[in-house]
Each structure stands twice: as structure tokens, then as C-alpha cells.
C-alpha positions as CSV (number, residue, x, y, z in Angstrom):
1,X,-16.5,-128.7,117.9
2,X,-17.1,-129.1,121.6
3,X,-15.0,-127.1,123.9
4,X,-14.3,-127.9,127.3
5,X,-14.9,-125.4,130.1
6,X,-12.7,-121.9,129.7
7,X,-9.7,-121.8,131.3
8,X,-9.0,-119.0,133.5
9,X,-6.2,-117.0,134.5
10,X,-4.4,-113.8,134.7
11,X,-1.1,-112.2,133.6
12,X,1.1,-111.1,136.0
13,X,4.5,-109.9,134.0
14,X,7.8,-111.1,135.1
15,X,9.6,-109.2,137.1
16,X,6.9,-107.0,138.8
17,X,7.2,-108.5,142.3
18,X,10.8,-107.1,141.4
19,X,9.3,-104.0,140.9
20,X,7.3,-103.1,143.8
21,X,9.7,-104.4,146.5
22,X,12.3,-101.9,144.7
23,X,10.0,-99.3,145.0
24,X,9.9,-99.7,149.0
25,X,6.2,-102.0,148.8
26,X,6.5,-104.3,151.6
27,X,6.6,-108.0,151.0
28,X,2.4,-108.3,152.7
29,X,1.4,-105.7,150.5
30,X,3.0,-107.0,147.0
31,X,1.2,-110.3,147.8
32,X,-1.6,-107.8,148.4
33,X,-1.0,-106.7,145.1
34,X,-0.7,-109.9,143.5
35,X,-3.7,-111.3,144.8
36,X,-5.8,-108.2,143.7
37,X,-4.6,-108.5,140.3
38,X,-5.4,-112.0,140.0
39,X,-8.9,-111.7,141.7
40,X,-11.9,-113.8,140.6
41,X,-14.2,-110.8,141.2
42,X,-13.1,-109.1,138.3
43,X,-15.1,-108.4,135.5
44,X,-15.3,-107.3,132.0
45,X,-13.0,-104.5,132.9
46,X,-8.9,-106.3,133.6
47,X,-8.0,-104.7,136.6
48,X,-11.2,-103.2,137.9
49,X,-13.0,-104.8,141.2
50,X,-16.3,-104.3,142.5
51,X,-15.3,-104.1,146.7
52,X,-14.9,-101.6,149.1
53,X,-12.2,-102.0,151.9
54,X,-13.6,-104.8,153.8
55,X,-14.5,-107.0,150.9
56,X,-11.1,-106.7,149.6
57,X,-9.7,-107.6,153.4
58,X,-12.2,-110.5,153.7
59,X,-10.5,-111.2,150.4
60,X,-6.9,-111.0,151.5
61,X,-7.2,-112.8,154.6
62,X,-6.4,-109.9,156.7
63,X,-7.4,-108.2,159.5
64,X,-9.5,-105.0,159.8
65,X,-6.1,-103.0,160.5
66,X,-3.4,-104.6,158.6
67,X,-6.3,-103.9,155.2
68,X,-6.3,-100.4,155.9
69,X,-2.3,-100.6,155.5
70,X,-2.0,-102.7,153.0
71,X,-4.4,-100.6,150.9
72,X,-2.9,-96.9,152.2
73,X,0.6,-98.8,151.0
74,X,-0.5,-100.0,147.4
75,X,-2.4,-96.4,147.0
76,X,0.6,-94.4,148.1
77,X,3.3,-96.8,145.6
78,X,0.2,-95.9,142.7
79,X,-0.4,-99.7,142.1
80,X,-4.0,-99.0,143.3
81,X,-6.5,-96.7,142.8
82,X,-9.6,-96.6,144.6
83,X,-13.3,-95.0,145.1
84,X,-14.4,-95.6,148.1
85,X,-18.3,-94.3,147.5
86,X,-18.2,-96.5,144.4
87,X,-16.6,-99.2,146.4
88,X,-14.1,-99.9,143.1
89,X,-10.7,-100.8,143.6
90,X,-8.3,-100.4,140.0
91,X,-5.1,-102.3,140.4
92,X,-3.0,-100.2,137.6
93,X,-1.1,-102.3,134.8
94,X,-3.6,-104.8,133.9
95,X,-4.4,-103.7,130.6
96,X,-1.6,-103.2,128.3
């Protein structure tokens, strides 16, 4: 049969907005969060993004500063983990 083009998307579970404005996450660095996890520049590994610090501000929309805080914030609340020499960002919880 012929199949149209792949859809694309990514899971984001219900509830986990919730979850990391309970846990003291401000509201710029959930949508951080959210947008990292639903990135186009992942790969074949869910979660895993090939960008250091700027890329990932460049991605976000934010400013040289507010990045660093945003990404100081996520790592501290464990929702990221990064290597900087590698210029890898994982955003934990994307594979189940």
C-alpha cells in the first residue's frame, strides 16, 4: 500500500507539568523542559539531544543568561542530564 509521510510526535504524560511545578521548577523552565522533550533534534535515542548550551538556548528562544538558568534549574530538579564535552543533553523520562 502507499503510505503517506510519517507522522511525528512525542509523548509527554499527563500530569508531568503537574510534577515539576510541585517539585519547585519554575513555570520558564518546565516549558524549558517541555520543549526539550519534544525537540525535533532528537534521534534514534528518545530523550537524548546532540547540543551544547547555546544550541539548546538558540533552541528555546532564550537569552545567553536566562539558558544558563534554565539548564542549572532542570539539572538541579534531575529532569536533565548533561555532558558538556560531548555537548549531549538527556531529558530523563522519555523512554519508559
Amino acid at each position: 500500500g502507499v503510505s503517506g509521510p510519517r507522522t511525528r510526535y512525542a509523548r509527554v504524560p499527563l500530569g508531568w507539568v503537574d510534577e515539576l511545578l510541585e517539585r519547585g521548577v519554575s513555570a520558564t523552565a518546565a516549558l524549558s523542559a517541555i520543549r526539550l522533550r519534544t525537540s525535533l533534534s532528537k534521534r534514534a535515542i528518545p530523550g537524548l539531544l546532540s547540543m551544547g548550551e547555546a544550541a539548546a538556548g538558540e533552541s528555546l528562544g532564550l537569552s545567553g543568561t536566562a539558558t544558563k538558568r534554565v539548564i542549572r534549574e532542570l539539572e538541579a530538579a534531575g529532569i536533565i542530564i548533561r555532558d558538556q564535552r560531548a555537548r549531549l543533553i538527556f531529558v530523563a523520562g522519555c523512554v519508559e
